[in-house]
GULO-265237 format. One line per 10 residues: number of its first residue (from 1); their letters; for each residue x, y, z of C-alpha. Coordinates in nm, 2 decimals, always signed. Layout:
// residues N
NUM) A) X:Y:Z ~ ...
// end
This chain:
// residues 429
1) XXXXXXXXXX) +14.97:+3.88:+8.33 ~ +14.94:+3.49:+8.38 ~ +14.54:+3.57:+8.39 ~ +14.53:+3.75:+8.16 ~ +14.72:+3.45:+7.93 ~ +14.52:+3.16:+8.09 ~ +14.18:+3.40:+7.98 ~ +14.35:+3.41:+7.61 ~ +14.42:+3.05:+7.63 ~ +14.06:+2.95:+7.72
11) XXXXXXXXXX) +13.90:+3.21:+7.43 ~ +14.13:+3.01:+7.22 ~ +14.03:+2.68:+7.35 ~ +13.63:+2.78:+7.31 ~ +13.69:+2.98:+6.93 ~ +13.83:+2.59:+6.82 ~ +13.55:+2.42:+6.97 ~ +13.30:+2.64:+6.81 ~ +13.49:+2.63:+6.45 ~ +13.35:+2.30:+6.34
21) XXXXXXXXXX) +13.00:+2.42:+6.38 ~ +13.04:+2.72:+6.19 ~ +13.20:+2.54:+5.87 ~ +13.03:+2.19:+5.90 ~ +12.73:+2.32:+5.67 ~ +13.02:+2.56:+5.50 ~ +13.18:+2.22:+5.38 ~ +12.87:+2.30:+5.13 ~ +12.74:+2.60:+5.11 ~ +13.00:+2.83:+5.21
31) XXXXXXXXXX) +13.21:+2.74:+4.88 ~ +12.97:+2.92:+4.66 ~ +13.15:+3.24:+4.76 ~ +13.49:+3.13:+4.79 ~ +13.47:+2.98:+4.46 ~ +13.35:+3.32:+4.32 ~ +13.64:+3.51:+4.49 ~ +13.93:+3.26:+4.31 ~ +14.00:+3.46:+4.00 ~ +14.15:+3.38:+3.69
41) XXXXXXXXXX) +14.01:+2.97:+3.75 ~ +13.69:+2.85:+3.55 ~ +13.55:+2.56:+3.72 ~ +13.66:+2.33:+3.46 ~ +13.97:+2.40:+3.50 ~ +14.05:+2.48:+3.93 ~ +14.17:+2.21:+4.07 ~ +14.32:+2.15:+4.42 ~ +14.43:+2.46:+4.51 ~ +14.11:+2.61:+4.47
51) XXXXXXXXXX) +13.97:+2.53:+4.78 ~ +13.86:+2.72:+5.04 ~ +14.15:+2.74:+5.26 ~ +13.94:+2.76:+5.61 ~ +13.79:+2.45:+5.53 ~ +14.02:+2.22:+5.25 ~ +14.37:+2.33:+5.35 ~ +14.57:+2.04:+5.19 ~ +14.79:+1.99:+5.50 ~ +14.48:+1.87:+5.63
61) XXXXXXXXXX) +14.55:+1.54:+5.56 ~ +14.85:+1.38:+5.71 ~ +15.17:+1.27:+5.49 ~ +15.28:+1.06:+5.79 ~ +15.43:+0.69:+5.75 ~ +15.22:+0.58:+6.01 ~ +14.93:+0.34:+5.90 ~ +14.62:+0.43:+5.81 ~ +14.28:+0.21:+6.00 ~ +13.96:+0.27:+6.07
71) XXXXXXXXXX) +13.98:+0.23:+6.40 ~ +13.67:+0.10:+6.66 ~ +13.63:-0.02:+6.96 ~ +13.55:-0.27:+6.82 ~ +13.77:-0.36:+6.61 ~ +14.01:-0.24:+6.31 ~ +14.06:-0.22:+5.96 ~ +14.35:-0.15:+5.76 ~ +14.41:+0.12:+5.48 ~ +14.63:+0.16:+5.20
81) XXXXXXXXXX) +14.62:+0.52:+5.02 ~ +14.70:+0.61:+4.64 ~ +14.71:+0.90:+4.46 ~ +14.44:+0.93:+4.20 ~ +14.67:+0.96:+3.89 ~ +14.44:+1.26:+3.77 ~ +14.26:+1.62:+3.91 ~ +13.96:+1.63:+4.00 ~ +13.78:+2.00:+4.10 ~ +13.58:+2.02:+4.41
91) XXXXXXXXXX) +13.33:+1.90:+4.48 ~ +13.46:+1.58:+4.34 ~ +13.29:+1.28:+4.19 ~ +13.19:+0.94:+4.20 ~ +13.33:+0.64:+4.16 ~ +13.26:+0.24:+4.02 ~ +13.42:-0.10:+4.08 ~ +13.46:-0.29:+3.78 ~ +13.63:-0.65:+3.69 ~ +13.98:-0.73:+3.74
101) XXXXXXXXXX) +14.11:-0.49:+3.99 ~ +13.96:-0.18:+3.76 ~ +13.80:+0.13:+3.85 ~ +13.64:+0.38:+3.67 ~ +13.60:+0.75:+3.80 ~ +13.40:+1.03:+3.69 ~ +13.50:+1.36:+3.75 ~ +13.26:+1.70:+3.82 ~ +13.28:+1.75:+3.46 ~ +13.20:+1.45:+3.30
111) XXXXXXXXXX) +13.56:+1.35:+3.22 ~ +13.58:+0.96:+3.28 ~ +13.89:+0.81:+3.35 ~ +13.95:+0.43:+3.35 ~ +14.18:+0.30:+3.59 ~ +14.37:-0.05:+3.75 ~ +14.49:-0.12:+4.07 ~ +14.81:-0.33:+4.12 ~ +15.08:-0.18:+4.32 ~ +14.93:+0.22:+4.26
121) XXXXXXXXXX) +14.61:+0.37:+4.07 ~ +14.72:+0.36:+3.75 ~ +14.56:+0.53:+3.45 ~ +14.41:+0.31:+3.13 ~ +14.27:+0.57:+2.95 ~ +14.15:+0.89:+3.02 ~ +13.95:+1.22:+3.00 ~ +13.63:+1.12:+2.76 ~ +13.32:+1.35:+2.85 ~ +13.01:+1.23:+2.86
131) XXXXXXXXXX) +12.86:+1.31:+2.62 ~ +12.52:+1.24:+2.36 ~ +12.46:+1.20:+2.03 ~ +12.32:+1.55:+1.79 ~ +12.17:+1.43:+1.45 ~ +12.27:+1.72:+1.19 ~ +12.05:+2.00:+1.18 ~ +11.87:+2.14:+0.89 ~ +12.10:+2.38:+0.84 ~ +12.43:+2.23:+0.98
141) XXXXXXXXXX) +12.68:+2.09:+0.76 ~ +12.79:+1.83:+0.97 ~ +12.56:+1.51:+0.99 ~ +12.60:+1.48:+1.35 ~ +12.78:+1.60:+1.64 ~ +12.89:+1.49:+2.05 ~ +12.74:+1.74:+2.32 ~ +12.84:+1.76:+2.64 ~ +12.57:+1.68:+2.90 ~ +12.69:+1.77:+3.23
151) XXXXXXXXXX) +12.68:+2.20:+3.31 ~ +12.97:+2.22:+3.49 ~ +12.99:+2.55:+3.65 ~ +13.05:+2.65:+4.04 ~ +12.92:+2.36:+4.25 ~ +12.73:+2.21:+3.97 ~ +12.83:+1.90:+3.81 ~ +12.81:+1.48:+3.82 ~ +12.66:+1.45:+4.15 ~ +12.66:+1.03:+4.14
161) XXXXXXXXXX) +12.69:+0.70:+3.93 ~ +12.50:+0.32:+3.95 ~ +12.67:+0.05:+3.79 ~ +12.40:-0.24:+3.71 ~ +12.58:-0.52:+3.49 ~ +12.63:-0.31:+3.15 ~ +12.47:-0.01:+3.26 ~ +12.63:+0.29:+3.38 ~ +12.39:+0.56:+3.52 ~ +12.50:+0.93:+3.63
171) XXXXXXXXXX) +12.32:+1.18:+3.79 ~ +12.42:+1.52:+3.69 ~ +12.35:+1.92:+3.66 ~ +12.25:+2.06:+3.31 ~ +12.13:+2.32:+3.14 ~ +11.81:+2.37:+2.97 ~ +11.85:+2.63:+2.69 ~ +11.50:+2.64:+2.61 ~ +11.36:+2.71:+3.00 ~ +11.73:+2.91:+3.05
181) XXXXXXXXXX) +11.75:+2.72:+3.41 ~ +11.95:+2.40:+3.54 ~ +11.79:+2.07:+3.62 ~ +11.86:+1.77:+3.73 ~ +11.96:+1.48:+3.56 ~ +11.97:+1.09:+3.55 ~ +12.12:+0.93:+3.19 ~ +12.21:+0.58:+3.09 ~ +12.54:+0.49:+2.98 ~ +12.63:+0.18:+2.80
191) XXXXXXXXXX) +13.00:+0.06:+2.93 ~ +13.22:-0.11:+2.74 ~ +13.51:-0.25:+2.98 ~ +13.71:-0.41:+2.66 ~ +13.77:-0.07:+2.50 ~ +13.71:+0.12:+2.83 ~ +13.42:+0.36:+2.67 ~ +13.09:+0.47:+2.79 ~ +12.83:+0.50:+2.55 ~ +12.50:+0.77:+2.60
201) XXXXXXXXXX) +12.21:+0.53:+2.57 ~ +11.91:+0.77:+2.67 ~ +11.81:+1.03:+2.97 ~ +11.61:+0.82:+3.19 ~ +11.52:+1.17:+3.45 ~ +11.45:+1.54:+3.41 ~ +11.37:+1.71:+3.74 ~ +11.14:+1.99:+3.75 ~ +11.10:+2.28:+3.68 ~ +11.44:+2.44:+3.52
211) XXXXXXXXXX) +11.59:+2.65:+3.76 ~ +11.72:+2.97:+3.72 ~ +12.06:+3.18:+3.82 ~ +12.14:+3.22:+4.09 ~ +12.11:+2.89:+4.29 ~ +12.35:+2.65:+4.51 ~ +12.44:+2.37:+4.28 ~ +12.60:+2.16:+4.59 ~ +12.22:+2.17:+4.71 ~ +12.04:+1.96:+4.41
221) XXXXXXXXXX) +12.10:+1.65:+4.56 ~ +12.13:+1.36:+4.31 ~ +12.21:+1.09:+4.50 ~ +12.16:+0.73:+4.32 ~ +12.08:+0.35:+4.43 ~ +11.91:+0.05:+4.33 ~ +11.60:-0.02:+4.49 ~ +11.40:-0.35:+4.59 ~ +11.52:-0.45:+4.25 ~ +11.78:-0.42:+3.93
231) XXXXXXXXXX) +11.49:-0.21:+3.73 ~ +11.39:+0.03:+4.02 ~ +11.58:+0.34:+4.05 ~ +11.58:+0.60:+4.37 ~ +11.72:+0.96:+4.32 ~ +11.74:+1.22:+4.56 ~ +11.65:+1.59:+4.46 ~ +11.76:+1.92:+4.66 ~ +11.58:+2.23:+4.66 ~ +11.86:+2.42:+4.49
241) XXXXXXXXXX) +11.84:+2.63:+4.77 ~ +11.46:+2.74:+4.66 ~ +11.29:+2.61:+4.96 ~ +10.96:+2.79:+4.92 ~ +10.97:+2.53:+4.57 ~ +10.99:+2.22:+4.84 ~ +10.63:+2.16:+5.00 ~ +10.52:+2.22:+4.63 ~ +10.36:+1.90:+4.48 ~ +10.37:+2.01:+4.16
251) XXXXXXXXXX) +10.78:+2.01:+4.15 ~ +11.04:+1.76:+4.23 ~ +11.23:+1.99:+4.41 ~ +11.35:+1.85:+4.75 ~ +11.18:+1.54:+4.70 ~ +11.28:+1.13:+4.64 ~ +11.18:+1.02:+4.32 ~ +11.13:+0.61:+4.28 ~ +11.22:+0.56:+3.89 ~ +11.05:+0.24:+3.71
261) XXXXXXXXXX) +11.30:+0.16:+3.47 ~ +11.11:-0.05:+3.27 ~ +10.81:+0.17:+3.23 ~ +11.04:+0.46:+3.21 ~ +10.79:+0.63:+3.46 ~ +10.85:+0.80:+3.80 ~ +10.72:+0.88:+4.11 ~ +10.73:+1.14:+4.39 ~ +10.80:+0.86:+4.74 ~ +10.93:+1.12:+4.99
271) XXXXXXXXXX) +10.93:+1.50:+5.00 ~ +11.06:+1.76:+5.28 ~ +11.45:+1.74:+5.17 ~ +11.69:+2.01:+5.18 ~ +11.98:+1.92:+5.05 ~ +12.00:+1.50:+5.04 ~ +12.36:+1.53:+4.82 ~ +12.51:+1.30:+5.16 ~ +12.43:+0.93:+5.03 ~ +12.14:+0.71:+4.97
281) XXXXXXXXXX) +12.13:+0.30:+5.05 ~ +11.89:+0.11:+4.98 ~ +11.93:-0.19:+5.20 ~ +11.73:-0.52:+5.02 ~ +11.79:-0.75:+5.34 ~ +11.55:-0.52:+5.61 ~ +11.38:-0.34:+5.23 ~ +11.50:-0.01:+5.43 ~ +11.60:+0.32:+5.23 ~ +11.84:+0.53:+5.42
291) XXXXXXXXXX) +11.93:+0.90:+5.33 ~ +12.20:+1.13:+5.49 ~ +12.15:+1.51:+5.42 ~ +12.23:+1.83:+5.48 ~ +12.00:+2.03:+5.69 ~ +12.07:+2.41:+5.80 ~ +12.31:+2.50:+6.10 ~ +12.33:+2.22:+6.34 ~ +12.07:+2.00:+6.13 ~ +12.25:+1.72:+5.93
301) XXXXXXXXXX) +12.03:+1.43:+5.94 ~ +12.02:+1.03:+5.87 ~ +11.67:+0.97:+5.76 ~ +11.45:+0.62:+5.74 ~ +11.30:+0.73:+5.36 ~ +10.98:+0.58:+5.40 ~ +10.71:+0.66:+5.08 ~ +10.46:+0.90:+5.12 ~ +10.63:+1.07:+5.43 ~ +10.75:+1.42:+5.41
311) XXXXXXXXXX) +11.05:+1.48:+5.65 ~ +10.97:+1.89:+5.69 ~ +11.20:+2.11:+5.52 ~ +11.14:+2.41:+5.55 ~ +10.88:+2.42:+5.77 ~ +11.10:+2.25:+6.09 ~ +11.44:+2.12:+6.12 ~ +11.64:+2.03:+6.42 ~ +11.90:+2.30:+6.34 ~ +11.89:+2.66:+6.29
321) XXXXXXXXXX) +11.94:+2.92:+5.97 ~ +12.30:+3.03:+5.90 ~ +12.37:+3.47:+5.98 ~ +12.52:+3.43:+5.59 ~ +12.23:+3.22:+5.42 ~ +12.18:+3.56:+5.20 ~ +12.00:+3.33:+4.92 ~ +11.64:+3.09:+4.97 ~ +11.49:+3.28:+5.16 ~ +11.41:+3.02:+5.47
331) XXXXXXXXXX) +11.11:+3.07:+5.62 ~ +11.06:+2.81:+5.89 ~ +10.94:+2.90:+6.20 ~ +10.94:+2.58:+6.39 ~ +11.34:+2.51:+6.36 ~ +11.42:+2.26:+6.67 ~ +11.14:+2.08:+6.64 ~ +10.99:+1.80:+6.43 ~ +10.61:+1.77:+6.48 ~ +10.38:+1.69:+6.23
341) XXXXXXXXXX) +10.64:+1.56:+6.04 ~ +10.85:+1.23:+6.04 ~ +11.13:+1.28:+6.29 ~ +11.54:+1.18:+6.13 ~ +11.67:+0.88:+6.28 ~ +11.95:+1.08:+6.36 ~ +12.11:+1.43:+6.39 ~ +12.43:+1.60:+6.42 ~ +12.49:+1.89:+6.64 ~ +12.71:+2.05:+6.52
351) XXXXXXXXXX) +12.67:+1.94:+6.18 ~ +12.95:+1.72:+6.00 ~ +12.90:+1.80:+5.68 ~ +12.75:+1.48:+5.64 ~ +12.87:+1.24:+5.34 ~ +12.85:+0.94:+5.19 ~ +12.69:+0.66:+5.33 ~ +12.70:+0.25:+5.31 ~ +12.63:-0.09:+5.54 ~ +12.91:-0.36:+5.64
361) XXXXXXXXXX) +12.75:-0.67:+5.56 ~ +12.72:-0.98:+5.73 ~ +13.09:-1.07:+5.65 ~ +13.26:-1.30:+5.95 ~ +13.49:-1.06:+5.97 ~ +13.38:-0.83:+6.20 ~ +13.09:-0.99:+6.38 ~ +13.06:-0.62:+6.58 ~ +12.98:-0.42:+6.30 ~ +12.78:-0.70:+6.13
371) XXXXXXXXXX) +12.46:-0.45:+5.98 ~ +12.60:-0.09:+6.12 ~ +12.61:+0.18:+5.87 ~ +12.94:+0.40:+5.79 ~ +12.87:+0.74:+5.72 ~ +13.09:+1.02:+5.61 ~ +13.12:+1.34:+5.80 ~ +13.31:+1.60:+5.54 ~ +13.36:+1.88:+5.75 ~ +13.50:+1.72:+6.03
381) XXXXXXXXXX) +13.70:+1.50:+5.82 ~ +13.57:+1.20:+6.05 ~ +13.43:+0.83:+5.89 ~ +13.14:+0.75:+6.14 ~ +13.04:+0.40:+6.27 ~ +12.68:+0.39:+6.33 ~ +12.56:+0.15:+6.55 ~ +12.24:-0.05:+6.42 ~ +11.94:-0.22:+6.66 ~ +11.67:-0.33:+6.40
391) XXXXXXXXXX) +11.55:+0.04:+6.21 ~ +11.68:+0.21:+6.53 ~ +12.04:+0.44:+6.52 ~ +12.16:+0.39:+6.87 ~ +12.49:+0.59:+6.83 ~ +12.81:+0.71:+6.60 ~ +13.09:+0.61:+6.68 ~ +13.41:+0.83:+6.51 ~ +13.67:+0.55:+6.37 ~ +13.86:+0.73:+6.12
401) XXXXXXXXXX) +14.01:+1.11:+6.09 ~ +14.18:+1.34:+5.88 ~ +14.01:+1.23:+5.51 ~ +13.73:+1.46:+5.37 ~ +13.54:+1.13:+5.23 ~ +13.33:+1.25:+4.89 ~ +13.24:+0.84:+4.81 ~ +13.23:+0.52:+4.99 ~ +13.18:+0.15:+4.88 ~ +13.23:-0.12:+5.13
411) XXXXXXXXXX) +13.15:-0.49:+4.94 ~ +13.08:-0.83:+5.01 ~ +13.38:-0.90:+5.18 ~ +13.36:-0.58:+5.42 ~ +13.63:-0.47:+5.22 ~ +13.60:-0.04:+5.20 ~ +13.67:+0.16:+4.92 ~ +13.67:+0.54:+4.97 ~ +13.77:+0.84:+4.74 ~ +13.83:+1.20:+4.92
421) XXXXXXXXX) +13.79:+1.59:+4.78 ~ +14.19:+1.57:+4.80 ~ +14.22:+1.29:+4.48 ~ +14.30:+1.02:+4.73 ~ +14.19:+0.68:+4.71 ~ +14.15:+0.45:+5.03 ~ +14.15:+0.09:+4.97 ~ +14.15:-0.19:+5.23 ~ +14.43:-0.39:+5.23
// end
């Protein structure tokens, strides 16, 4: 009997080890058909309680009264946590500092919510869509009309947001009636702190070409930053699980685009990209880009963008295909390796579900983590320390747990700001 137990307790021991391997990329991709299975919820409208259980069960997070740091060897910061007085559906959105102790958020819809912080999040106003401006048609009545922008359906939705001075841009899924596919967007926004509004200004970014039903709208990328300059866009474009689309010059599918605001023109810089939805820095001290993405089983990388490079997909990846990936039809026969192409700077095994990403600045504060990137892993619910030596990632160091970390600021000051998929709000205190 007591073998028998201590064989039980060892397959139990192995099964949890194993786990975060199997739903790391499911943080993703795996929602697609959990989300299908929730009946009687539209994805405007699921909130919380939508989630799939194996992999956002809200007890997840702990209620504790102990105090929440990010917690290094090297050193600690403190956290204080508030309630995001609003619902946001998974997979949730972005997020913007603004003057005064103000933040705006912007949900997977499009719904914007202006906030303050003073002792709690606390809502100024609330739920305006983004929306643009229809002149009348010939045969309409009405001289003009607001249309939604963002298609909002499954995992599709606001994938990201820039602030630059007045200028609020958002990267986001929508629908093409005349093509009958999605694409991928980038619109400017003109905000208006005094009477917290946004106003559509112009699309600035179409990707191409439409895409059609069914696809993986997690898997579009859409990650935003600001390049060597204010009027130099970067966006990062998934392959909408269409992978065959990817080595194909003629699309923008799995590719970095470099966006010349003033010329309203774009480029293709990078190509070979999965699914880059993780986060995108652009670092102006070192003129570095750095992308964190989602590769296949076991394949999450942090990659050195560097233009005209292609980084493989789906030729060769560190990681392997998933027994359920049903859609894409993957085709590489080279998985585990990298040549030919330019290697990640680093890789995940198993994958983290990998998230947001951002630098601690010189600050004074923390002379340790002076330069080191923090990057979120989503499916192990882990904030990552990477340690920095020149373009080199020597190693990641896990220094917060228990917070599924959608967006991540981290200012001037070293201070962090982070929103999770559970409506939290982390701020350092």
């Amino acid at each position: 009997m007591n073998s028998r137990i201590n064989y039980l307790s060892c397959l139990l021991s192995a099964l949890l080890l194993y786990m975060p391997a199997v739903f790391a990329d499911a943080s993703e991709s795996a929602i697609s058909d959990a989300s299908a299975a929730i009946e009687g919820q539209s994805p405007e409208t699921a909130g919380a309680e939508s989630y799939p259980i194996h992999v956002f069960r809200k007890d997840a997070v702990s209620d504790s009264d102990e105090p929440i740091r990010i917690l290094s060897n090297f050193g600690t910061q403190n956290l204080k946590l508030h309630k995001l007085p609003f619902e946001d559906s998974y997979p949730t959105g972005p997020f913007e500092r603004l003057e005064n102790d103000q933040f705006l958020f912007i949900s997977k819809c499009g719904d914007v919510y202006f906030t303050r912080l003073t002792e709690q999040l606390e809502l100024v106003k609330a739920g305006k869509s983004l929306t643009k401006y229809i002149p009348g048609a010939e045969n309409s009545t009405d001289e003009s009309s607001a249309k939604k922008v963002v298609y909002c359906r499954d995992l599709s939705g606001v994938k990201d947001s820039l602030l630059l001075e007045n200028s609020l841009f958002v990267s986001y899924t929508t629908w093409d009636e005349t093509y009958n596919g999605a694409r991928l967007a980038v619109s400017e926004f003109e905000l208006d702190i005094a009477n917290a509004d946004i106003i559509f200004k112009r699309e600035i970014y179409l990707s191409r070409p439409a895409i059609k039903e069914p696809f993986l709208g997690h898997q579009v990328g859409g990650k935003l930053v600001s390049g060597e300059n204010n009027n130099t866009l970067y966006l990062s474009v998934g392959d909408f699980s269409k992978p065959e689309r990817v080595q194909d010059k003629t699309t923008s599918i799995g590719k970095v685009i470099r966006i010349d605001l003033r010329r309203l023109s774009a480029e293709v810089f990078s190509l070979g990209h999965r699914s880059p939805s993780g986060g995108l820095f652009y670092d102006r001290e070192s003129n570095e880009l750095w992308l964190s993405e989602h590769g296949p089983r076991g394949g999450d990388e942090i990659n050195l963008v560097k233009k005209g490079r292609n980084y493989g997909w789906p030729v060769v990846s560190y990681g392997t295909i998933y027994e359920r990936d049903g859609m894409g039809n993957y085709y590489g026969n080279k998985f585990n390796s990298h040549e030919g192409f330019e290697k990640p700077a680093m890789t995940f095994m198993p994958s983290v579900g990998i998230g947001a990403i951002a630098k601690y600045a010189s600050t004074g504060r923390n002379d340790y983590w002076d330069n080191d990137l923090f990057v979120a892993g989503m499916a192990s619910l882990t904030l990552y320390r990477i340690k920095k030596e020149g373009s080199h990632l020597v190693y990641a160091e896990p220094v917060l747990n228990g917070y599924r970390i959608r967006a991540m600021k981290i200012d001037a000051q070293g201070n962090f700001y982070i929103k999770t998929d559970h409506n939290q709000f982390l701020v350092s205190e």
